[in-house]
Every structure is written in C-alpha cells, then in structure tokens.
DRENLUM-432054 format. One record per residue: residue in one letter; x, y, z of N, C-alpha, C in turn. Coordinates in steps of 0.02 Angstrom, whole numbers, plus 50000, padded with zeros to 5 digits. Atoms other than C-alpha are relative to their C-alpha. Layout:
! DRENLUM-432054
AXYZXYZXYZ ...
//
This chain:
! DRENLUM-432054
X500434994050000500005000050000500445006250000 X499764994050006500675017149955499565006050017 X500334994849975500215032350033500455005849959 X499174996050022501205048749960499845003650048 X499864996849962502085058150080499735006550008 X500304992049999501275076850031499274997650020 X500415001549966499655068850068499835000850074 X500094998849925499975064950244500235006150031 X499814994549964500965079350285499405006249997 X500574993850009499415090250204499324997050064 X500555006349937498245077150337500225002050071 X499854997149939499275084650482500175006950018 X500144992949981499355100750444499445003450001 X501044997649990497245103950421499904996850060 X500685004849938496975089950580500085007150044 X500054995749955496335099150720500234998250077 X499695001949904497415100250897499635000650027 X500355001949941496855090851024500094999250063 X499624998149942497235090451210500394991650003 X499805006649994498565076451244499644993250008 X500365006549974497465063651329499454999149975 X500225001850051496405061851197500384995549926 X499645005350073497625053051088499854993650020 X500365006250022496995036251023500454996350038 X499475003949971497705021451133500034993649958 X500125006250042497265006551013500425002649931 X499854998750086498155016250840500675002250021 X499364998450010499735019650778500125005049944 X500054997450080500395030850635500575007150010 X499554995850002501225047350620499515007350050 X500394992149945500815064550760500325004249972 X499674993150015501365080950779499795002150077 X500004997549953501545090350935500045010249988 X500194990250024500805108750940500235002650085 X499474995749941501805122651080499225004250018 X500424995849958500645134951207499875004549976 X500454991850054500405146851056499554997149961 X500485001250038499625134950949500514999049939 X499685000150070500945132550826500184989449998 X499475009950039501535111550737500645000950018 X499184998649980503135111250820500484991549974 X499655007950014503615092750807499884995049954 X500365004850002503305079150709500224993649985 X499735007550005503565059350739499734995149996 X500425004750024503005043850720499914994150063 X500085005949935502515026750848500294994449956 X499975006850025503615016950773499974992450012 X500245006049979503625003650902499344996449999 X500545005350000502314988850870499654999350065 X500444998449950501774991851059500005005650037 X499954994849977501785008451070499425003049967 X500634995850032499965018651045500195009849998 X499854990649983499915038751014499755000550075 X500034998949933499385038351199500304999250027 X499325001849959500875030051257500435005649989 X499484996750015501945040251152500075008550003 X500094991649990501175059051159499905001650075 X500574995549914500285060751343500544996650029 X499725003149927501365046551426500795001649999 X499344998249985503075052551358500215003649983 X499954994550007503135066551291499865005050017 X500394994249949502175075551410500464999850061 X499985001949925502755065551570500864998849985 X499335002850001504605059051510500375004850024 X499324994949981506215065551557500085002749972 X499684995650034506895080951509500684999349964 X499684998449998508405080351417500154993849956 X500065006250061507955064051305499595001449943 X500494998350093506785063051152499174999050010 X500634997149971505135070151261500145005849988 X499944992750007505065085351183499515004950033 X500344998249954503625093251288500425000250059 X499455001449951504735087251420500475005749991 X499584996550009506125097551359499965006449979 X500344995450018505325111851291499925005250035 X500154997549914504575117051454500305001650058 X499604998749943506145114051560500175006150040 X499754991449983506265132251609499495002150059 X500414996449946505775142051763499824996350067 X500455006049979504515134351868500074992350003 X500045007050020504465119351796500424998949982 X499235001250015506375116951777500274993450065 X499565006349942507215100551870500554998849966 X499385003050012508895095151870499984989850007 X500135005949977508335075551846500914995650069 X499455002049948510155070551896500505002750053 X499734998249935510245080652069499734996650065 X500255004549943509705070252207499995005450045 X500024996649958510115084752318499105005250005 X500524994950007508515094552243499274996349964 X500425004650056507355079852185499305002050059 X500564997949955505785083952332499905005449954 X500014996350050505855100352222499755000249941 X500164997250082506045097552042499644994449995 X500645004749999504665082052062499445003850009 X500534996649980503565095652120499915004249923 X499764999950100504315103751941499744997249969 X500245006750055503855090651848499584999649992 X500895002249980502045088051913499905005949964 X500294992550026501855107551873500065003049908 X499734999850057502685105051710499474994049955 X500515005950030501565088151663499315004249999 X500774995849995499885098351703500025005749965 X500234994750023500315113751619499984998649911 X500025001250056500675104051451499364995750000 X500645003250016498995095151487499545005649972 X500314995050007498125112651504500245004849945 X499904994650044498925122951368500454995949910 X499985001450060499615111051233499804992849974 X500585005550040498985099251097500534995449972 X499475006150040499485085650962499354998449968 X500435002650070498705079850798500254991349994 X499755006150023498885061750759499744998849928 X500215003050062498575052350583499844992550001 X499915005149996498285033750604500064997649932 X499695003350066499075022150487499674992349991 X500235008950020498695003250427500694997950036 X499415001249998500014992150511500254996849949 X499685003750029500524986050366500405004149941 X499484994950041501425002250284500624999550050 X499184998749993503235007450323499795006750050 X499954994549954502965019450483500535005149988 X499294996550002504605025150483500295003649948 X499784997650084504935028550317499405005949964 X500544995950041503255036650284500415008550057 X499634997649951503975046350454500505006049958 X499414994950045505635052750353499945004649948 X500294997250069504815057250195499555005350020 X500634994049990503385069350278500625004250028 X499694996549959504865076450389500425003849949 X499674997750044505985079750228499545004149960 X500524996250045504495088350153499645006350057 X500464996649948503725098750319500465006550001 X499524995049983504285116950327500384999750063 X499694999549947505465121850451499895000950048 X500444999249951504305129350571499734995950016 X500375005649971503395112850584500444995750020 X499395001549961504945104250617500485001850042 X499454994949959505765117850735500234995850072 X499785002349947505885105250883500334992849988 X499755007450023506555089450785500695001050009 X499135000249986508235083850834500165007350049 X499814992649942508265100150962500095005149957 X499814990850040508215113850829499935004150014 X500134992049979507545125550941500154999550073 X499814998649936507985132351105499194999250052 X500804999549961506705129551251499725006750011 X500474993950000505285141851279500205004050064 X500044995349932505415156351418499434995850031 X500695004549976504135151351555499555004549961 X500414996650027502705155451476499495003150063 X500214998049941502115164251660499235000850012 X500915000549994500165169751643499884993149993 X500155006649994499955151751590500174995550035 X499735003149936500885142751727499545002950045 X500464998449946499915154051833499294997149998 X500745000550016498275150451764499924991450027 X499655005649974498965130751792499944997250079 X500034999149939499295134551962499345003050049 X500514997849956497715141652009499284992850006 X500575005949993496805125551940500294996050040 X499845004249959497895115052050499715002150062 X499934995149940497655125952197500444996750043 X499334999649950499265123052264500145005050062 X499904996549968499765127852433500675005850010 X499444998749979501235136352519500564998449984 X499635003549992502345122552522500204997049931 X499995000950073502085120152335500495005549984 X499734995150034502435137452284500595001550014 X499144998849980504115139052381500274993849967 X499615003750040504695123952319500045001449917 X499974999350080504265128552118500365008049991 X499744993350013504935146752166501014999150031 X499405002549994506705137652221500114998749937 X499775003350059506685128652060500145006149942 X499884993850043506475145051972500695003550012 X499404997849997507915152052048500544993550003 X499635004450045508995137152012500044998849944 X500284998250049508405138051849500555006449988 X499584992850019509075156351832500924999250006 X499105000250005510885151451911500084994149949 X499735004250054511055136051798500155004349941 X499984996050044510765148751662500675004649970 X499494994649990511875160651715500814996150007 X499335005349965513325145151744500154999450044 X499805002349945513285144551905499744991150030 X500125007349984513315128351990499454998650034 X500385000549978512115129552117499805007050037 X500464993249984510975143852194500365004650051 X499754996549962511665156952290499745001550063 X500014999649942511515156952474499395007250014 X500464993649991509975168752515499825002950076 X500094997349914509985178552695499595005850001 X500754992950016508335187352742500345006550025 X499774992249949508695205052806499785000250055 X500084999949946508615209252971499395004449992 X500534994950004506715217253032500105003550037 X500114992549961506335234153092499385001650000 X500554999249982504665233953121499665007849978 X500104994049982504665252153159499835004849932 X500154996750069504875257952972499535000249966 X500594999250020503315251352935499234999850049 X500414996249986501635258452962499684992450029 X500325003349940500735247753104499174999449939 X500375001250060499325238553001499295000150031 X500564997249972497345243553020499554992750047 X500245007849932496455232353187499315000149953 X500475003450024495025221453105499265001150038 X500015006750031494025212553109499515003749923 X500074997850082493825212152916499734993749977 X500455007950028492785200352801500504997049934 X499585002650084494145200252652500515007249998 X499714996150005495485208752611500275000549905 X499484998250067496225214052415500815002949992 X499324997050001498105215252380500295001549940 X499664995450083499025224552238500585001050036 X499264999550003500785223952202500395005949913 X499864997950051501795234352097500694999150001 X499325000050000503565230052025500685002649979 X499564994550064505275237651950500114998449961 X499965002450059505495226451824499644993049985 X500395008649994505125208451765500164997050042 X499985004549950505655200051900499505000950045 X500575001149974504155195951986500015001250063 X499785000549944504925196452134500385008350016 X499704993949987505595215152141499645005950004 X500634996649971503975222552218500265007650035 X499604992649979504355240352260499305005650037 X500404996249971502535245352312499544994850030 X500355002449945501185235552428499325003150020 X500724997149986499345239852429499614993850033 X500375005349987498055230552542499255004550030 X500604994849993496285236352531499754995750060 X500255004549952495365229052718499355000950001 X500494999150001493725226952703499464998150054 X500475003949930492355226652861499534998050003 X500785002150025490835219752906499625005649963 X500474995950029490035235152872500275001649923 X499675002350062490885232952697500345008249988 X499444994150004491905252152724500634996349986 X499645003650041493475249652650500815004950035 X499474996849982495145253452737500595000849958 X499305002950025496925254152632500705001550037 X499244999749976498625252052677500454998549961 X499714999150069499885255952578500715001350028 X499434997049999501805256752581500594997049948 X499565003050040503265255052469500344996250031 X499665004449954504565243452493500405002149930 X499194998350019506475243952441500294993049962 X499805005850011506795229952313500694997749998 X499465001149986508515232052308500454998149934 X499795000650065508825231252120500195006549974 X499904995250028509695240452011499765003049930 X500185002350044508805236951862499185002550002 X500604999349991507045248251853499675000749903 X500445001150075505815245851699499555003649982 X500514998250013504225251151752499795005150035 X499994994449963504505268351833499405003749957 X500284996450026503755275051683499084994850005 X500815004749988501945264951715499725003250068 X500044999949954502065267151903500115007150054 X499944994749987502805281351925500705001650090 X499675001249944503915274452074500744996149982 X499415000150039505795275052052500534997350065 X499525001349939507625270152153499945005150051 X499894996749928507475287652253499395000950018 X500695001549974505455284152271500284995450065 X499805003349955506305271052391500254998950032 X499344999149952507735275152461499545000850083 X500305002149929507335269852654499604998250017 X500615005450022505875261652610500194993450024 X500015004949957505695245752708500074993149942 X500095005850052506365229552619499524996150027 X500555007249997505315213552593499594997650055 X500245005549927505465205452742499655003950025 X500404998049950504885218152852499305002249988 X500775001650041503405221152745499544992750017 X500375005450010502965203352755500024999750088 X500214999149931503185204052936499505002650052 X500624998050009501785214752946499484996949989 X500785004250010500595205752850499914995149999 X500225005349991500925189952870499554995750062 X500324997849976500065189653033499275001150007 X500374996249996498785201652991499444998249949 X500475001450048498085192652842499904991849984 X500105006849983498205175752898499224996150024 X500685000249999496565167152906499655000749959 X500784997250011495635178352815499944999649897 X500025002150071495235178252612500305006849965 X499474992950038496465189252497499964998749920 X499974999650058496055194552341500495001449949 X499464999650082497245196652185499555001949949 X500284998650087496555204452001500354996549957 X499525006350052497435189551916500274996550025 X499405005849955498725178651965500675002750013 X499314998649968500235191251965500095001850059 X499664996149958500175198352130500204991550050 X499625005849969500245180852228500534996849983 X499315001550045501585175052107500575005850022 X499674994449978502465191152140500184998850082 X499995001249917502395188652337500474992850007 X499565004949997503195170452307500634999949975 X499464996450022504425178052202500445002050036 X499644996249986504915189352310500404996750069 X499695005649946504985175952469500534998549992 X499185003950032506285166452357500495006250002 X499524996550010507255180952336500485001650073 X499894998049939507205184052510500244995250039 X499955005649981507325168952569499714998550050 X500565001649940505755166352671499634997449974 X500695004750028504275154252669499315005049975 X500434997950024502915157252581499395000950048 X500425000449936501345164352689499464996049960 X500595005550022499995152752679499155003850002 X500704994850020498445165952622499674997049978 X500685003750048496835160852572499765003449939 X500004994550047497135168452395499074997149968 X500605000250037495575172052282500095006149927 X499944993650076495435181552100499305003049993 X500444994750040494355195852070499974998549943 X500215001050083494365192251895499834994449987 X500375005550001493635175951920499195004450034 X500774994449984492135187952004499725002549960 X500204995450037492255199051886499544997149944 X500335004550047491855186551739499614995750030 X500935004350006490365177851817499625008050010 X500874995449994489375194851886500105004049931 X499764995550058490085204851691500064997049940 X499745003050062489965191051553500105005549957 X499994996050066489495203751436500805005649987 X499294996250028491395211351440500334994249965 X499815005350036491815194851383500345001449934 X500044998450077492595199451198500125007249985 X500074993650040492265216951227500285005750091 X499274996649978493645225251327500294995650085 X500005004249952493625210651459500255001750058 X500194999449943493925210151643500505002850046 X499444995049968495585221251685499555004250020 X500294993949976495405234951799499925007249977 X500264997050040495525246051666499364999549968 X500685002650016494165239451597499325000050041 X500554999649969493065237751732499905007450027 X499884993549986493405255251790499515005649960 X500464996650052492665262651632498754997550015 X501055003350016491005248651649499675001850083 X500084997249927490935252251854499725005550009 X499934993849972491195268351859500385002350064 X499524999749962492535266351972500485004650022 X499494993750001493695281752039500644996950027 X499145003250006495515275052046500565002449972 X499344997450034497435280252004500384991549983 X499935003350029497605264951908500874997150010 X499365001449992499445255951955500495004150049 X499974996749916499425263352127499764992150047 X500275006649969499535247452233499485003050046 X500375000449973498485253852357499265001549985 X500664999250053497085260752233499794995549960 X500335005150034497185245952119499844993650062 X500175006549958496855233952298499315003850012 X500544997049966495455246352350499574998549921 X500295000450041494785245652180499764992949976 X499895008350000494965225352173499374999750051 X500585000749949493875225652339499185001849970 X500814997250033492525237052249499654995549972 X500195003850056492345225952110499654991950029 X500235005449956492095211352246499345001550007 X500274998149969490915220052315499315002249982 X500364997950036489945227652195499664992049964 X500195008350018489825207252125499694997150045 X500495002949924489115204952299499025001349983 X500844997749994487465215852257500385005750020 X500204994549953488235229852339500065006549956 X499914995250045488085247952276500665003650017 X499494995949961489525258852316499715007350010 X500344995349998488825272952403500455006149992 X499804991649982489285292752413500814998450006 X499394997149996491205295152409500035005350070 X500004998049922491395301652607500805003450000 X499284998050002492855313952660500334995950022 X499725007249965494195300752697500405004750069 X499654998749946495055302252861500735002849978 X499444998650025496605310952848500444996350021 X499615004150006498075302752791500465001750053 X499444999049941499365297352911500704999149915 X499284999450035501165300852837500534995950057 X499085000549971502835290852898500585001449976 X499224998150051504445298052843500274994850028 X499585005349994505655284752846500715002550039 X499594996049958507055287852997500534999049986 X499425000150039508505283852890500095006049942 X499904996450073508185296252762499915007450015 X500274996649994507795312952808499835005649933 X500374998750060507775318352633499494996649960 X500485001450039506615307452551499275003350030 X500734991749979505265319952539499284995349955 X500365003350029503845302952457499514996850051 X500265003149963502565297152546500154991149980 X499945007350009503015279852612499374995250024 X500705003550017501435273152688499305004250025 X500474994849979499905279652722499324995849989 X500425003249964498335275152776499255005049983 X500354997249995496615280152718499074994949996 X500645004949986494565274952740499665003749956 X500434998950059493365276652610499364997150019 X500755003249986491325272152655499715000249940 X500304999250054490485262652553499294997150007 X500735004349967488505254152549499964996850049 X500015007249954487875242352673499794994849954 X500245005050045487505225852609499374997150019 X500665002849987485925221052579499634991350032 X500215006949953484985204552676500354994449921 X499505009050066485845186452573499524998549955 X500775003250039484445180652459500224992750053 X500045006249973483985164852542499944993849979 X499995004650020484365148152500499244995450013 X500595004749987482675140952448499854992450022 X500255004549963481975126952551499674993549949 X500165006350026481165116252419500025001949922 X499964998250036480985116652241500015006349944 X499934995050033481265132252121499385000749972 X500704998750047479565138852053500325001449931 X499955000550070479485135551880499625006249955 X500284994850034478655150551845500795006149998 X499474997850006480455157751863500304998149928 X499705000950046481335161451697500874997949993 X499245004449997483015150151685500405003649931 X499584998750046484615156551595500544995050002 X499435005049997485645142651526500565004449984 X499054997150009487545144851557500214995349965 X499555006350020488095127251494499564993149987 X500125008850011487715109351428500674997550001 X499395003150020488705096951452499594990150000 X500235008850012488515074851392500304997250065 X499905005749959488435062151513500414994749984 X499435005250024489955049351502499634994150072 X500225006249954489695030951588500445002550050 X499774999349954491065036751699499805006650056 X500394994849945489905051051776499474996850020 X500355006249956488645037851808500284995150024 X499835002949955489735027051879500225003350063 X499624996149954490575038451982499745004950056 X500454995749977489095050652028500145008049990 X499934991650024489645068151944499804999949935 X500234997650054489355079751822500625004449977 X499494998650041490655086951712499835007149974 X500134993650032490505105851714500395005149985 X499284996750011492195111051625499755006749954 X500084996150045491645120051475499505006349988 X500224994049986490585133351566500115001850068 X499774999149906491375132651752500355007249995 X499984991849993491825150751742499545004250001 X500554998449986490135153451738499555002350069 X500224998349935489765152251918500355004650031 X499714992549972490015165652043500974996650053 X499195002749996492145161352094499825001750088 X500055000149946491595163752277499734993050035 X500245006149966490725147652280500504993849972 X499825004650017492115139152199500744998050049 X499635001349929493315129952333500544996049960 X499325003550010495075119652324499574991049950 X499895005050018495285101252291499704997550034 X500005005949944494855092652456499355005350056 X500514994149963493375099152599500175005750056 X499664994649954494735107552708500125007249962 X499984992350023494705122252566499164999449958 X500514999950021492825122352537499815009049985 X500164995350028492215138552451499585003950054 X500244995249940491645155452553499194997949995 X500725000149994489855152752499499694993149944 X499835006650058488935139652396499165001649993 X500624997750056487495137052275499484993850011 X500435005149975485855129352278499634998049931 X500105003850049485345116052150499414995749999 X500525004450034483745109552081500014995849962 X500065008850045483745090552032499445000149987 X500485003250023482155089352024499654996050052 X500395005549932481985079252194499605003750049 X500064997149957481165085052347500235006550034 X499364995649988482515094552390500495001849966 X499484995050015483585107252346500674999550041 X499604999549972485185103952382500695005649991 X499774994250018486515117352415500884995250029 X499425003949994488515113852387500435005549979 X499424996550040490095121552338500164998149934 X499775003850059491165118652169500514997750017 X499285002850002492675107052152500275004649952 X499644996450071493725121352069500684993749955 X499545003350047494985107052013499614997049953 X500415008450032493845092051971499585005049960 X500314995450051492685106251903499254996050000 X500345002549990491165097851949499665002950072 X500454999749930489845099752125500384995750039 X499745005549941490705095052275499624995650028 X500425005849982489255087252360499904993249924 X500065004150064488915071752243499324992950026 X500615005449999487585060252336499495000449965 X500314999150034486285064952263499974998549918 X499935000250056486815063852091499584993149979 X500395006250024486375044252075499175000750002 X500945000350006484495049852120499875001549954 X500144996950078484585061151981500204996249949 X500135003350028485045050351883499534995449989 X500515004849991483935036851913499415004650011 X500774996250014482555050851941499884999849921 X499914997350075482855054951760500094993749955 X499785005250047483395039151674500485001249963 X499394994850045485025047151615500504994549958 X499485006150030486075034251509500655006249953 X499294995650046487905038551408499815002449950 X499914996050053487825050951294499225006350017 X500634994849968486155059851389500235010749988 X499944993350009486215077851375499975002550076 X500514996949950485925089651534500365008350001 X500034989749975485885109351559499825002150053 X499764997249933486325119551692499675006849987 X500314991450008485065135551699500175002350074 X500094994649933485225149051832499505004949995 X500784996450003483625155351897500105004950063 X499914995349961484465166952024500685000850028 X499315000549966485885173752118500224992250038 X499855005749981486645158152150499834994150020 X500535007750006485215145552108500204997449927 X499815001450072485405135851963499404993250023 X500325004350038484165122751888500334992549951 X499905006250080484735102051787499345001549988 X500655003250033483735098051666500234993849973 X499945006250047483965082151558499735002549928 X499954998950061484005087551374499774995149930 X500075007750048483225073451253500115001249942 X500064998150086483925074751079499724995049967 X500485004950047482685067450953500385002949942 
//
C-alpha cells in the first residue's frame, strides 16, 4: 500500500489540535506536537509495534524526562517547571517541577495524530513527511530550537487550577531560581539571607476584624519578585473599606516600570525591604480571604519570598477576575475584565497602578459582585504620613493610611427550602454529555462553562478548602440541595445525590443535561432529550 508523503503531511497540517489525553490508545501512525501558542512544532512517528499515540504523546512526551527525546518534556524545562533530573540533592523540588510541568502541558498544549494501517512502512512514511514539512513545523526535531521562556500567565493560570499551597509554591519558586543560576553558569543557587526586621519603618497595620481583604503589588521590572510598592485594601463587616499602603525597597538596580508606576530608586530610598513588609502582614492577613486581580500579585509575593529567602505565607488567595467574569459576562470579547476595563464599565474612581488604589479598587469590584452599591464618596480620614528615619531627605510618601465608606450590604437572598418555582425564567450557562464514567462515579462534568459560576462559591481540591459561599441546585427531587464547586475536578462537590438524579431521570451515556440559573446563586438540571 502506498500512501504519498505530501498527502499525509497536508492530513497533519488541516487535523485539528487536540488536548494530549485524547490521543487514540489502540492506533498507531504518524503525530505532531503543537507549543502553548498553537503553533506544529514537532513531528514523529510510533514506530514501536507496542507503542499507541497515547503512550507516546501524553505518557512520554508530556511526562518523560527532560533532556531525552520528550520534547514537551524538554521544551518546558525552564523556570518553574525546571528540574535538574540528575540532582538528588534537589529531587523533593524539581518532582514538584515536573508535576507543574506535566499539568501545564495538559492545560495549554495539543497534538494531531494520523493513524496508519500496520502494514505500511511507519518510519519511512515518518522521514519522507519530515523531509517535506517546513521548518517551522519541524523547529523542535532533533533540538532545533531552544526551550521556551516560562510562559508565566499560563503557569499561573495552571497553578490556580491545582490550587497549590504554600509549600508548593516555595518549592517551584526555588526551582525557578535554580533555573536562573544554571543559566547564568553557576553551579548551584546562591546562598539567600533574609534582612534583618525593623518593624518600626513600617506603618502599624489597620485592627480588624475584616471580612476580606484585596492586595496589589507593583514592580521595578520583570522580576516578579522586585515589588517596590504594597497595597492592601481591608474590608469590614460594614463593607467600608480601609487601605494600607507602603513602598518597599527591592534592592535592584535594574528599574523598567518607573514609567507605568511612576515609582523610582529615590521613590525608595529607606523604604522598608521585603521582609519587614511581610512581617507585617503575614500575621495580619492570615486566616482571612485575599484577593488578587489575576494571578500576578500572589506569584509576585512568592517571588519575592525566594528572593528573600522566606517561606511562603499561607493566604487564602482568591481572583477578582474570576468575580468579575461571572457577575460581567457581557465584557467577555469586549474590553474584558482588567481593571482598566472595569473602571470605565463600574464607574470606578482610581489612580490605576497605585498598589493601594488598584487593591481598593479590586475590593470594589468584589463587592459591587456581591449586590452591593458603592455609596457617596465620604471625606476620607486624613492621611497618616511616615517619613522613613533613615532618610531625612526622602521627601515621598512611604505609607499611608486612608478609609473610604461605602454601601451596606443588603439581607443574602435565601437559600430556597424546596423546589425552584417554575414560573421563574432560567438562563442557561452550559450543557454538558453524560459519560458512563459520571454515572458510575456520581458527577457531572461542568468544564466547559465553570467560569460561569460566581468564583466565591468555587473551593480547592479537598473539603478542608471548601468555598466562602455555595449554590443551591434543583434536581428535580424533593430537595434542593446546596454545595460548593470542586474548582479542580470542576464539577459539585456534594455528589450524593447525583445517582437519584440520575435514576430520577433515566440518564444513560451520551444523555444531555443543562445547567440554567434562575437566580443569584440558584441554578436549575434539566435532562436534554435529543430526538
């Protein structure tokens, strides 16, 4: 049987990338491996007789060692997700690497396969597409290209579906800086000694009790870790809104983003390094739930640990812009869910890349996603000033301290007691098919609109990080039952119920069901019958 080679190579450049673990485990034939932009980077063949594209794309080219012929593997080695396989001294570490490195090539890249007959010439068909494939589709064959920078927003994004703790992030923020000295030729990492604290330099942090707090970071350059300003908006029961704000002294010589920020080397001069910053709030914000507008400022904070060489504090982070996009679809497309952006759709008053204005502004946006209005703009208390007692020229305010009143919040809507009146109009967010392994198992599979729900009810992995609030769900039974989300599994944490619904319903593989929301944080199954 003859196949010609421009054929198949034209067969793998139209297929459409798919996520690794979808490659076929029963077929063989010729792949291609697509990079975190979306581009054909690789392409090879299964030539072994017991080797499937599932063995060979997801199980070793994803998962294999770096530094062999797993190009995913190798690709990726950088940053984060960088291990030295043959250091025994640092293997607790770059295993933690690895894991972070296997999951982020699950979540961000693909692979095309072609299946073949076994009774062509693999290998040979193999050579012939490869001698014919532009260069760009071959850029990772035989190592033609250098590995990727981390690709950082996406590691983060990675990292937020794991929900990794503490003990994670210091270990993958070691590997990063090993990573950097390998780079640089050094042998191993340079000895890191925290600075001594002084308490005194910084501004004594506002007494609670608070329901949430928002933090904003601002830095001098790319290093994630070379935080030079410190905003933390505190928010109380009565949902008034305190901030605290002070620079900090990164200690670089190397500034980038003066012109953005507006905060420079003699903005800081006597400005309180890291540590004693974190000495402050680690403390003070322990416990309680801390917002972020993305994923750089917690990244930034672990960053800066490593640099420092302190543990990571163990915060109960949360993203505003997971808020933002459930109570704001409609920015979706159309200038989406930055605080620029929301600022304009709000009506928000803010000095935009002012840590303590973009944390106070982070809070709003919470807040306002709550139900709440933001009332009247109130004279704020006057600011306290600390001059810094090393400097008597720096003439910049270093921290300062101000209160802003905003609405009260209105009574919770109440988690209804028995079924949803059907005279209520339902807005579907999502369908998703029933697989035998959600009836065996007792879930529902709600990946491909789980950004949909409000990010307050969506919780960790396990029930020790169960979500601040949670949602109430109409099966159809008696009862309404109310649960959190598995933000990993991406599914309803509670799950008993499910087999009723099923069996209420008669749900078999390939069933349909839709997920309407008939109120702040009610939602409606249905069972879907396609005729």
């Amino acid at each position: 049987m003859t196949i010609p080679a421009d054929d198949l190579l034209s067969a793998l450049l139209e297929a459409s990338p798919l996520p690794t673990v979808q490659a076929p485990r029963n077929a063989r034939g010729l792949y291609g491996l697509v990079d975190h932009n979306g581009d054909l980077r690789y392409i090879g063949s299964t030539r072994s007789t017991d080797q499937s594209f599932y063995e060979r794309i997801h199980q070793r080219h994803r998962t294999g060692s770096e530094g062999m012929s797993h190009y995913f593997s190798q690709m990726y080695n950088v940053g984060r997700m960088w291990r030295d396989r043959k250091d025994p001294m640092t293997k607790a570490d770059g295993d933690l690497a690895k894991a972070l490195r296997n999951e982020f090539v699950l979540d961000h890249c693909r692979a095309v396969w072609l299946p073949l007959p076994e009774t062509v010439d693999i290998a040979q068909l193999e050579a012939e597409v490869i001698q014919r494939a532009p260069d760009h589709v071959k850029a990772w064959n035989r190592r033609g290209m250098k590995a990727y920078d981390e690709p950082v927003d996406k590691v983060d994004s990675t990292l937020c579906r794991l929900g990794w703790g503490a003990r994670e992030f210091a270990a993958i923020e070691r590997q990063r800086l090993r990573f950097l000295a390998a780079m640089a030729g050094t042998v191993t990492v340079p000895v890191l000694k925290p600075v001594s604290i002084s308490p005194a330099r910084v501004a004594s942090f506002p007494k609670g009790p608070f329901r949430f707090f928002a933090l904003d970071v601002e830095t001098a350059n790319n290093d994630r870790g070379s935080i030079c300003q410190i905003g933390v908006a505190c928010v109380r029961p009565d949902n008034s809104i305190e901030t605290w704000t002070t620079f900090v002294d990164p200690k670089v010589d190397h500034w980038v983003f003066t012109y953005l920020h507006g905060t420079s080397v003699r903005t800081v001069r006597g400005a309180p390094a890291f540590a004693e910053v974190l000495h402050i709030l680690e403390d003070s914000l322990a416990g309680g739930t801390v917002y972020q507008h993305s994923g750089f400022d917690r990244s930034a904070i672990a960053a800066a640990c490593g640099n420092s060489g302190l543990p990571v504090p163990q915060w109960n982070w949360r993203d505003s812009v997971h808020v933002a996009r459930a109570a704001w679809p409609e920015l979706r497309g159309n200038g989406g869910h930055g605080l620029a952006s929301l600022k304009q759709h709000l009506g928000l008053v803010f000095e935009h890349h002012h840590a303590g204005e973009d944390a106070r502004a982070a809070a709003e946006v919470v807040l306002r996603a709550e139900g709440m209005q933001v009332g009247p703009m109130q004279v704020p208390a006057p600011i306290r000033r600390n001059r810094p007692v090393d400097d008597e020229d720096f003439a910049v305010i270093e921290d300062e301290v101000d209160v802003i009143a905003v609405g009260s919040k209105p009574a919770a809507t109440p988690i209804p007691s028995g079924p949803i009146p059907q005279s209520v109009v339902p807005r579907r967010i999502g369908t998703t098919e029933i697989t035998q392994g959600n009836i065996d198992n007792n879930h529902i599979y709600l990946r491909s609109f789980f950004d949909r729900f409000p990010a307050d009810a969506v919780g960790g992995s396990n029930r020790s990080s169960t979500a601040l609030r949670e949602v109430s769900v109409d099966w159809g039974g008696s009862e309404v039952v109310t649960t959190d989300l598995d933000g990993a599994k991406r599914f309803f944490r509670k799950r008993g119920w499910i087999r009723e619904f099923f069996a209420l319903h008669r749900v078999t593989a390939g069933d349909v069901v839709a997920v309407e929301e008939v109120g702040p944080y009610q939602y409606r199954l249905t069972v879907v019958r396609l005729t």
